[in-house]
N, C-alpha and C positions, 0 to 999 in steps of 0.2 A: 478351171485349171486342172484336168485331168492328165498332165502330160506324164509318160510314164518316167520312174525314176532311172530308167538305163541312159535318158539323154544326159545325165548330169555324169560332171569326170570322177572319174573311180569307182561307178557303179557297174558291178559286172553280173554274171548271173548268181554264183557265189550271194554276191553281196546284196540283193535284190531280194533273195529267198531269205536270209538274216532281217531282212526290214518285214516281208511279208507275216515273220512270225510276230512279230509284236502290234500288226494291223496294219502296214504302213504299206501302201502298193502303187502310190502317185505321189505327185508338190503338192496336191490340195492335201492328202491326208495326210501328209508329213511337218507341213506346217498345224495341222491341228496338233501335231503329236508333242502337247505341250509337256515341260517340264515339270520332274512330280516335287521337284525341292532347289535351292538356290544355296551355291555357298559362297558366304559372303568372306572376302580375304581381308581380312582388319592387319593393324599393326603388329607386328612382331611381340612375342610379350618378352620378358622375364623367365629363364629358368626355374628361381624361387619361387616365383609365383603362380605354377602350375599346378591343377588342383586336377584329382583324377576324374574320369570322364568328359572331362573339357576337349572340343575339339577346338586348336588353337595354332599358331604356325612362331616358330622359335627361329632367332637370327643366330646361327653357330657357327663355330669352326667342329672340324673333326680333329680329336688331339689320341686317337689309339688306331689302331690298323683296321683292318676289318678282316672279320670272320666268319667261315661259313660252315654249318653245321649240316648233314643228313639226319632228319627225321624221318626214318620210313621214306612216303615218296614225297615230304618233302623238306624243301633246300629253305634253310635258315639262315640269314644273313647277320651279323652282328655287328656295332659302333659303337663305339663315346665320344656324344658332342658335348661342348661347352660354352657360355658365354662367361662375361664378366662376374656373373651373379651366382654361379655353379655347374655340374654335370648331369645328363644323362643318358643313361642304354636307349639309342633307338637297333628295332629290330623291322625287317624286312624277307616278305614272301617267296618263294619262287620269283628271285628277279637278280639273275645272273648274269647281268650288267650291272649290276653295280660294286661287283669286284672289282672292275677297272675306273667305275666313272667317281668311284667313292673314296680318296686314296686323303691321307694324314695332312693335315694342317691346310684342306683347302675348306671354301667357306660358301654355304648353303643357307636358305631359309625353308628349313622341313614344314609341314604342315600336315596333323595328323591327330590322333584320340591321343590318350594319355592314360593309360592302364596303372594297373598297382599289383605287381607278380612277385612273390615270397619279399611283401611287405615291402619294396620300392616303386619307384615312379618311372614306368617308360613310357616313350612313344613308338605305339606302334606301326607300322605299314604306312609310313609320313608320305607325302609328296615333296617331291625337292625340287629345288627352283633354284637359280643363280641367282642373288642380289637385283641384278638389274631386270631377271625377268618377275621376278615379284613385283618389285613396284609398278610394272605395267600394269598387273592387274588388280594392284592394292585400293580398297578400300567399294570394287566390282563386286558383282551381280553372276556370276557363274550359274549356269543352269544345269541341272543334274535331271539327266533321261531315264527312264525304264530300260534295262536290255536284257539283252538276250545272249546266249552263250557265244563270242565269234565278235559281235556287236560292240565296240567300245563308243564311249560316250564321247569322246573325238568325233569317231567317225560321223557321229549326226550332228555334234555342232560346225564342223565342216560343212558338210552337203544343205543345212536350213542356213546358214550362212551365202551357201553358194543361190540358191533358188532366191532367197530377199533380197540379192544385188542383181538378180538377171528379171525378175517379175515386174509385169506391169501391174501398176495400180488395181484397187478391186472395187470394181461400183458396188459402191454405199448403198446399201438400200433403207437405211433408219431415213426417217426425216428428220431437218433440222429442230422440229417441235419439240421430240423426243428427247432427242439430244441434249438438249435446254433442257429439259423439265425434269430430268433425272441425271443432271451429270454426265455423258457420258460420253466416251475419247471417241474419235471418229476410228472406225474399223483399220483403216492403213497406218495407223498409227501404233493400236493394240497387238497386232500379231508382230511385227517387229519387237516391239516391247516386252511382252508377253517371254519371248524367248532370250532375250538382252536388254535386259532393263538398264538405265543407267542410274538407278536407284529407287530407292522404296518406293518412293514416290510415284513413279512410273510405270515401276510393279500394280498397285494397287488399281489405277487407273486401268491401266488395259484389261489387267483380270476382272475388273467393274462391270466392264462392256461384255469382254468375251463371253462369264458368266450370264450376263443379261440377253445376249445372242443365244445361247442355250437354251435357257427357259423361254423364251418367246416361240422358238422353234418348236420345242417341244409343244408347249400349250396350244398352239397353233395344230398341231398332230393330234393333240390328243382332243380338240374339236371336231376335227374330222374325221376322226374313229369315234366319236360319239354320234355324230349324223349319222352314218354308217349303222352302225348299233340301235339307233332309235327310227331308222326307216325300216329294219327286220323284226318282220313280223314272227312271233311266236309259233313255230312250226309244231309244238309240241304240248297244245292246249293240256292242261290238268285241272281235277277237280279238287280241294281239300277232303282228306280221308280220314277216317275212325280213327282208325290204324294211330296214328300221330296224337291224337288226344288220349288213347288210352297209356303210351306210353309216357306222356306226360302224366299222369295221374299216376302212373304206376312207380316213376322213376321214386327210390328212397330220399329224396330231397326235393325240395320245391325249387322251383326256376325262379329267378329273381323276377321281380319289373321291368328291367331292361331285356333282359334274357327271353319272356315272353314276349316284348314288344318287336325285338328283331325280328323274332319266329315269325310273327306274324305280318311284317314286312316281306318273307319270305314267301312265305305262305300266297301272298296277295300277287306276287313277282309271278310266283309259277303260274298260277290262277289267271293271270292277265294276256292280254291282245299282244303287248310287246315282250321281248327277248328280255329276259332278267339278265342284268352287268349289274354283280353289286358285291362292295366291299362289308366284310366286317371287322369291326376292329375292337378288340377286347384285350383287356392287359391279362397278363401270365396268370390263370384261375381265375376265370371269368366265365366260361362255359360255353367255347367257342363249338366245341367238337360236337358236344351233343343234340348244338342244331343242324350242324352241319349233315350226321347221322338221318333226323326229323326228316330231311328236306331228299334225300339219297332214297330215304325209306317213301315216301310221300309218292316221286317220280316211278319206283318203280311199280308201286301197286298200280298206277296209272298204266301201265304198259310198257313203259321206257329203260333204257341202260342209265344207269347211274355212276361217273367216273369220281375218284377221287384221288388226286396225287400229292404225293408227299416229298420233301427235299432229300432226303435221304431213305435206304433199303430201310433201316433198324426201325425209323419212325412208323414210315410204313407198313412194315412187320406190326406195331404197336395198335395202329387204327386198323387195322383186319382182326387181331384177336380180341380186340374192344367191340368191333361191329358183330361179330360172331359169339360173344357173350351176349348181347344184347337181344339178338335176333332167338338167341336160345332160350333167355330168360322169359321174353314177351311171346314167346312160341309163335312165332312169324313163321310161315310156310315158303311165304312167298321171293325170299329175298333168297339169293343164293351169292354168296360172295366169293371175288376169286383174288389172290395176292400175284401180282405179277411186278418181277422189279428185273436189273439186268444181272442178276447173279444165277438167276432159274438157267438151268439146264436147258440145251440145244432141245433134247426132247421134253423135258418139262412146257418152257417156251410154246412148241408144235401144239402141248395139248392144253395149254389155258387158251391160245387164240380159235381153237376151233369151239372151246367151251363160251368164248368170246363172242364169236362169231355167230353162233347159229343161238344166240342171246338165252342159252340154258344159264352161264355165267351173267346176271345182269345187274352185280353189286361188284364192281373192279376197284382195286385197290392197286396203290403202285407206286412208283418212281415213273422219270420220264421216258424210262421201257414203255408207257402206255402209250407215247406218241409215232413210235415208230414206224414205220410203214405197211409192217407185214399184220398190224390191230389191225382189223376188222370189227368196226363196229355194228350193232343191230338195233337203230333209232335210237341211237346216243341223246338223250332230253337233258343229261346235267353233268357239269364238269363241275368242280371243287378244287381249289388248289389250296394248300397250305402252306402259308408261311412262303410261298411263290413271290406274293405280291404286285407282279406284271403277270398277268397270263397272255399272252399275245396272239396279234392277228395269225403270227405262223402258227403257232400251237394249235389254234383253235380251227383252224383251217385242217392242220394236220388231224384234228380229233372230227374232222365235217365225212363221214363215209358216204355218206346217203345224200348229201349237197344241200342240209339244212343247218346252221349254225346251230352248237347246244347253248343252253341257259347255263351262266358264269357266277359260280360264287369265290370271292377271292376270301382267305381269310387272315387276317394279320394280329400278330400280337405286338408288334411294334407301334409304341406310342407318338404321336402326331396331333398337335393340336388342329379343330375342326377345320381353323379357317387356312391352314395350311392345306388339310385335304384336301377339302374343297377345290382348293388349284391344281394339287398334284394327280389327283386321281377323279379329275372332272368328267372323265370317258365313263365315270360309274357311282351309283348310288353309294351313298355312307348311309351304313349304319355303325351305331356305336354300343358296346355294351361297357357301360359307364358306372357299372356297381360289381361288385362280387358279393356272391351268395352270403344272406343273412341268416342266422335261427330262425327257427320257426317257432316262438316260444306259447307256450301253450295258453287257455283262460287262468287258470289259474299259477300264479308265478312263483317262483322260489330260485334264491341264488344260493348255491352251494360248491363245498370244495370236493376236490375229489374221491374224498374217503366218503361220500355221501351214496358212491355207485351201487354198493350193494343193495343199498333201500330202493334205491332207484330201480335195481332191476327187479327186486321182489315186487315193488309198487305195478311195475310194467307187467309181471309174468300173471297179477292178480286180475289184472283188467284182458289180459287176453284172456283166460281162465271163463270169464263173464262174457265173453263173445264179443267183446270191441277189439278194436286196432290198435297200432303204437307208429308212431313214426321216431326214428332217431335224427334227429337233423344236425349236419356238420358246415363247418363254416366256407368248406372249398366243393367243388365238383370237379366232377369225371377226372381231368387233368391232374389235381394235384391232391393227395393224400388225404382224408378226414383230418388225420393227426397232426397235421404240417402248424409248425410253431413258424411265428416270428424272425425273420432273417436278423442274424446280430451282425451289424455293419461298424467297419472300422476304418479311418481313414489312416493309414502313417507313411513315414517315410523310410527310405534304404535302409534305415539303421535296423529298423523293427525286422528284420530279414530273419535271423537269428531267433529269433523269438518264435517269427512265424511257420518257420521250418520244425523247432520244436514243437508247436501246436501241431503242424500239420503230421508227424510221426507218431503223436500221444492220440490221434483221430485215427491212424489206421491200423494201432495196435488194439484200437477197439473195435475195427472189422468194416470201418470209413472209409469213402473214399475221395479222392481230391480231385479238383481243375487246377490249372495254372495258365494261366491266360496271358500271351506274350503280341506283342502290334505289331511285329514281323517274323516274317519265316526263314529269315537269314541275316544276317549281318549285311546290311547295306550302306556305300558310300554315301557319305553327306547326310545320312539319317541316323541321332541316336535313338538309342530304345534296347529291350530286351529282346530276343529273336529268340523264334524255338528252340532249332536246332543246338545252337550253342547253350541253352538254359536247361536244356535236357541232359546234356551231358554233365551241367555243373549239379545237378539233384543227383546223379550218380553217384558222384564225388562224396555227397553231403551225406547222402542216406544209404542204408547200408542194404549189402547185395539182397536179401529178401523182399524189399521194396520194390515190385517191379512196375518202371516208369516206362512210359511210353510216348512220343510226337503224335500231330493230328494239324495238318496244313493242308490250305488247297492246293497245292501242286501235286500230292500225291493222289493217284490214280482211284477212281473212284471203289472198284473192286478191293485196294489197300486200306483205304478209308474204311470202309464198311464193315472188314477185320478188325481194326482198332478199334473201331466205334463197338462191334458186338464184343471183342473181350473187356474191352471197358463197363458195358450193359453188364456181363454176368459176372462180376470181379475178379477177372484174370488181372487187369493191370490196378494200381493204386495208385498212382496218380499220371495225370492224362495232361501232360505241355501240348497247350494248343493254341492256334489263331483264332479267330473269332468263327472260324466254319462249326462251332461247339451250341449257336446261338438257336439255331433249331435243330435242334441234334435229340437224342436220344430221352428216352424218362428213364434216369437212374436214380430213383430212390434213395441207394445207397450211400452217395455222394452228399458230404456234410462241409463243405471248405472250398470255395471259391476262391483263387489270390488272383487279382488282376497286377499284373507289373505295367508299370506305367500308365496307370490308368489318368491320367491329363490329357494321353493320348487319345482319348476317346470320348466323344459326345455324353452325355449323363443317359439319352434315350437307348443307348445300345446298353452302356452297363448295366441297366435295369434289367437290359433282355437278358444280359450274358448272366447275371446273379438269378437270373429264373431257372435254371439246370439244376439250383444247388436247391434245398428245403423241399423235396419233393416226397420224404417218405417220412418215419415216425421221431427223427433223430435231431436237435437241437442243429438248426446249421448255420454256417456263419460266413460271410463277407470280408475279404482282407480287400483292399482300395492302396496299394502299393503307390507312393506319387516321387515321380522321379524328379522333377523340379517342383522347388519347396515356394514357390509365387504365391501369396497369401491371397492371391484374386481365384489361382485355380483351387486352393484349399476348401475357397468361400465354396466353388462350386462342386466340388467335390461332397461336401457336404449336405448338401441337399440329398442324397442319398440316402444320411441319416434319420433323415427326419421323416421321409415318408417310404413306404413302397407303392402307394400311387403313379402307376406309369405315367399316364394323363396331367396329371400335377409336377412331375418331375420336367415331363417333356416344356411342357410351358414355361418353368420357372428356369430351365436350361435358354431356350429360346430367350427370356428375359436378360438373364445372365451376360449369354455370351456377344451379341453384337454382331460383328465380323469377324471374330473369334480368331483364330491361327489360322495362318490362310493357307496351310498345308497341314494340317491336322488331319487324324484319320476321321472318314465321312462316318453320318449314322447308320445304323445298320438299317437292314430291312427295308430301307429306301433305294430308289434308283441312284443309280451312281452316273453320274453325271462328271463328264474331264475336267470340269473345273467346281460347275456350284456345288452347293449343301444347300438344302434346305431350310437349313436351320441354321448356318451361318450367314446365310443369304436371303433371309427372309425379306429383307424390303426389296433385294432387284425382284425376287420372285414374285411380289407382289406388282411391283414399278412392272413389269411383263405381262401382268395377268391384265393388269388394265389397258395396258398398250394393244394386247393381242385382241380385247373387246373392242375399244374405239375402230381398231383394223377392220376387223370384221363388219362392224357394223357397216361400216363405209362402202365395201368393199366383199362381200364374203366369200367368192371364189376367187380373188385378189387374181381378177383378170384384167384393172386399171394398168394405164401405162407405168404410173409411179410404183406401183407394185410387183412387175416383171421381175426384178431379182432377186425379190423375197418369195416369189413365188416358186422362180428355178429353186433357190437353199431349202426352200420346205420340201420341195420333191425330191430334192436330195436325200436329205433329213431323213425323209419317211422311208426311203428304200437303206440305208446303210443304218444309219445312228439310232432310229427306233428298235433295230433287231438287238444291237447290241443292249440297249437297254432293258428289255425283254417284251416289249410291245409286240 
């Protein structure tokens, strides 16, 4: 069902190019274009009984006129409803219709939040309905879209209304085995549903399937970018070098056990007959970078280009002046490294790609500037991507100058339990670094407090004196600070606001600096939570003009981003309102205060990451865990926070925790985002999939049987549209 959306009524070209922005350019992908939330229309409540932030719908009459006020450019509408029980202010947006449609003593059932503005209760920007058209959709499943500017959320439950009444049926391609053996609704049943459920019940059901459709597709994809991957041969033999053991010996701290065992998975990867595809994954100071370096340094003594790209400029910027200390410390000749991201100059640009080019430059650092067209590579042997976590067939294809694939190291600090890996990222070897760096404590032992230092160092300066060595050993590497204490985590609720706001001004009169971490970047229908923009403006309010705040969302323009993020880096701004784009972001030191608002919103495996920005330099830092609904089951899990900073340990007992969790919660970070699954709230379809996609295969492995033909058109679908999006 490719057919394009201009055959349907009131699709014009206008209106075509409004669905194109948000992905949507056929009936097949318009029906995929599931809905990100549902609002459900309960009974009318009670005046009295309105409690602010509730979104709720009140049966009124209107008993005062209505007014309209200019604000700048904009038009403010004002009322007083009533029922039986008491009054109050609703207000309304730029919507100048409803001077006339809103007139005294006629009778509506509004439905909208419920605000608290100089200490009273309004509702704001309500929806209005007539009596009898409420009860049509009282006690419904309304589904709420993603859009786009132009785009109302009418207009697309119109048009997937109109395609589900005009469509034929879609050949099934599960078997009935399956079906049986995991529950799950036959496909023409879920995509109706899916979009107009006629209750929970029916909700869950289709999203069961639809998610399990997903992951099977995928896994099936990601099988055959493994064959793919394990039938190319290593074009770019290496041998293990000096070079990398002296700098192990030489680095001021010892490499854990886990840390050396990677390396030398690494090491054996380059060394070997096939293409190295391989994950590492280490929680926040675990010592990801400086194998990453090892293996960068390794490939080029061999002769080779060594790539390494980072999510953003700043980081970026960060791992070039780290590779360039290092390379200076260990008096490396051979390595020349060059930083190339998309803020470099039109002529800057010209002269890193010829420095590129003619492989005088063969240590590249960067952003995904490095994939662009006009790189020229010179026997490119390794790519490295950070914190990327899909490096994909176009990437890699894009990074192929010379028509040989490089060797792939992906590296994540996002925590995942194995056997989830395992499934998710089966296209690639795991490794895991499963410790953080220990002391190294000497033969002979002694515990002491700090006032001990100065014997300490005289004892030290006596034995260098005699011609031995000293080593100082710290508890973290490269990534995080010798000195880094302890994260102090807290878990409270809205009230604690007031408190935490005075915390957070007594932290930046002492030269701190702050996150504020918000689950949306705007105020959106049908979805509570705190949103930047507006969160930003209310810390103006709070804190006074010397305090300068600053937004950090993805919608803004990469080049904008990169401002913020470096004035935040060198302490221009003091406290930094942002979405979760902060999770691999920058090493700011300085920063001593983490506030997540509404952190229920979010997985336990992301907050981990997103409290990895803060404790990074010498200064006591701390966790605020904000929980906007007070559910003593999310407290439970909330909690686990406290008790360990174990990413590994969090993530599992998350996974244990939550079930099927909220079934529109914000997904975990750092993993593929998927339209409907989580990983982790979905861990048995994912699994009920992994096995389905094995039995399949076995059967069947280029599912050229006849029972197979439709799974086999969806997977070639799959693999040309939905992988790229993911980043395959």
């Amino acid at each position: 069902m490719s057919t394009s959306l201009r055959t349907l009524k009131g699709v014009g070209e206008k209106t075509e190019k409004l669905f194109a922005k948000i992905g949507v350019t056929d009936m097949e992908s318009l029906l995929s274009y599931y809905p990100r939330n549902y609002d459900a229309y309960e009974e009318p409540v009670e005046i009295r009984s309105l409690e602010e932030g509730a979104v709720v719908a009140i049966s009124v009459a209107v008993i005062t006129g209505v007014y309209v006020n200019q604000v700048r450019n904009l038009q403010v509408i004002t009322t007083t409803v009533a029922d039986l029980t008491g009054k109050i202010s609703v207000t309304w947006f730029n919507a100048p219709y409803l001077r006339s449609a809103v007139r005294k003593g006629s009778r509506f059932v509004l439905r909208g939040r419920v605000v608290r503005k100089q200490g009273k209760l309004q509702m704001e920007h309500p929806e209005i309905f007539t009596p009898a058209a409420y009860e049509e959709i009282l006690h419904s499943l309304q589904p709420i879209y993603g859009l786009t500017a132009g785009l109302s959320n009418k207009t697309i439950v119109k048009l997937i209304h109109q395609v589900l009444d005009e469509q034929k049926l879609q050949a099934e391609y599960l078997a009935d085995e399956y079906k049986e053996r995991y529950h799950l609704a036959d496909r023409n049943f879920a995509i109706p549903a899916i979009h107009f459920p006629k209750n929970m019940q029916e909700l869950l059901a289709a999203r069961r399937r639809l998610v399990f459709d997903e992951f099977l597709l995928f896994i099936l994809a990601v099988q055959s970018l493994k064959e793919k991957t394990e039938e190319a041969p290593n074009a770019f033999p290496m041998h293990p070098v000096w070079t990398t053991e002296q700098i192990i010996e030489s680095l001021p701290y010892d490499l854990t056990k886990a840390q050396l065992n990677v390396w030398h998975e690494i090491e054996r990867d380059l060394s070997g007959q096939a293409l190295m595809s391989r994950l590492v994954q280490g929680d926040v100071g675990s010592g990801k970078t400086i194998l990453a370096f090892l293996a960068m340094i390794m490939t080029v003594e061999n002769g080779y280009q060594a790539v390494l790209m980072a999510p953003t400029e700043v980081l970026a910027r960060q791992h070039f002046q780290a590779m360039e200390k290092l390379l200076q410390e260990q008096n490396i000749d051979f390595g020349h490294p060059v930083l190339l991201t998309g803020s470099d100059t039109a002529k800057e640009k010209r002269e890193k790609y010829a420095l590129i080019a003619s492989k005088e430059a063969n240590l590249v650092i960067g952003t995904h500037a490095l994939i662009q067209e006009k790189v020229q590579y010179n026997n490119l042997g390794l790519v490295i991507t950070d914190e990327q976590h899909r490096f994909g067939v176009k990437q890699r294809e894009a990074l192929t100058t010379m028509g040989n694939p490089p060797n792939v190291l992906v590296m994540s600090a996002t925590p995942i339990p194995r056997t989830l890996a395992i499934i998710i990222y089966g296209d690639l070897d795991i490794s895991i670094i499963d410790e953080l760096p220990a002391m190294r404590l000497p033969i002979k032992n002694c515990v002491v407090g700090t006032s001990y230092r100065p014997k300490a160092y005289s004892f030290i300066e006596r034995q260098v004196r005699e011609g031995r060595q000293a080593y100082v050993i710290c508890p973290m590497v490269e990534e995080l600070p010798a000195q880094r204490l302890p994260l102090k985590n807290c878990v409270v609720d809205t009230s604690y606001r007031p408190k935490a706001y005075s915390f957070m001004e007594k932290q930046i009169r002492q030269g701190r600096q702050v996150y504020v971490i918000c689950p949306m970047v705007e105020e959106s229908e049908g979805m509570d939570g705190e949103n930047v923009l507006d969160y930003t403006l209310k810390l103006r309010n709070v804190f006074s003009p010397d305090i300068k705040i600053a937004s950090l969302h993805g919608k803004m323009k990469a080049k904008e981003k990169n401002v913020i993020m470096e004035a935040f880096a060198t302490g221009e701004i003091q406290i930094l309102v942002s979405t979760t784009v902060v999770e691999v972001g920058v090493n700011v030191p300085n920063a001593t205060v983490m506030m997540v608002e509404n952190a229920e919103r979010f997985g336990l495996a992301q907050l981990h990451q997103l409290r990895g920005r803060v404790g990074r330099g010498e200064y006591q830092s701390y966790c605020i865990f904000m929980q906007g609904n007070g559910a003593k089951e999310i407290s439970k899990r909330l909690q686990i926070l406290n008790k360990s900073n174990d990413g590994f340990y969090i993530a599992g007992e998350d996974l244990k925790l939550r079930g099927p969790g909220d079934l529109f919660g914000i997904r975990q970070s750092g993993l593929l985002e998927f339209k409907l699954g989580d990983i982790y709230k979905d861990a048995d379809n994912l699994k009920a999939a992994s096995e389905t996609a094995s039995e399949i295969l076995s059967l069947d492995a280029d599912l050229s049987l006849p029972q197979n033909e439709e799974l086999q058109r969806r997977l070639s679908a799959y693999m040309k549209e939905d992988l790229q999006n993911l980043g395959l």
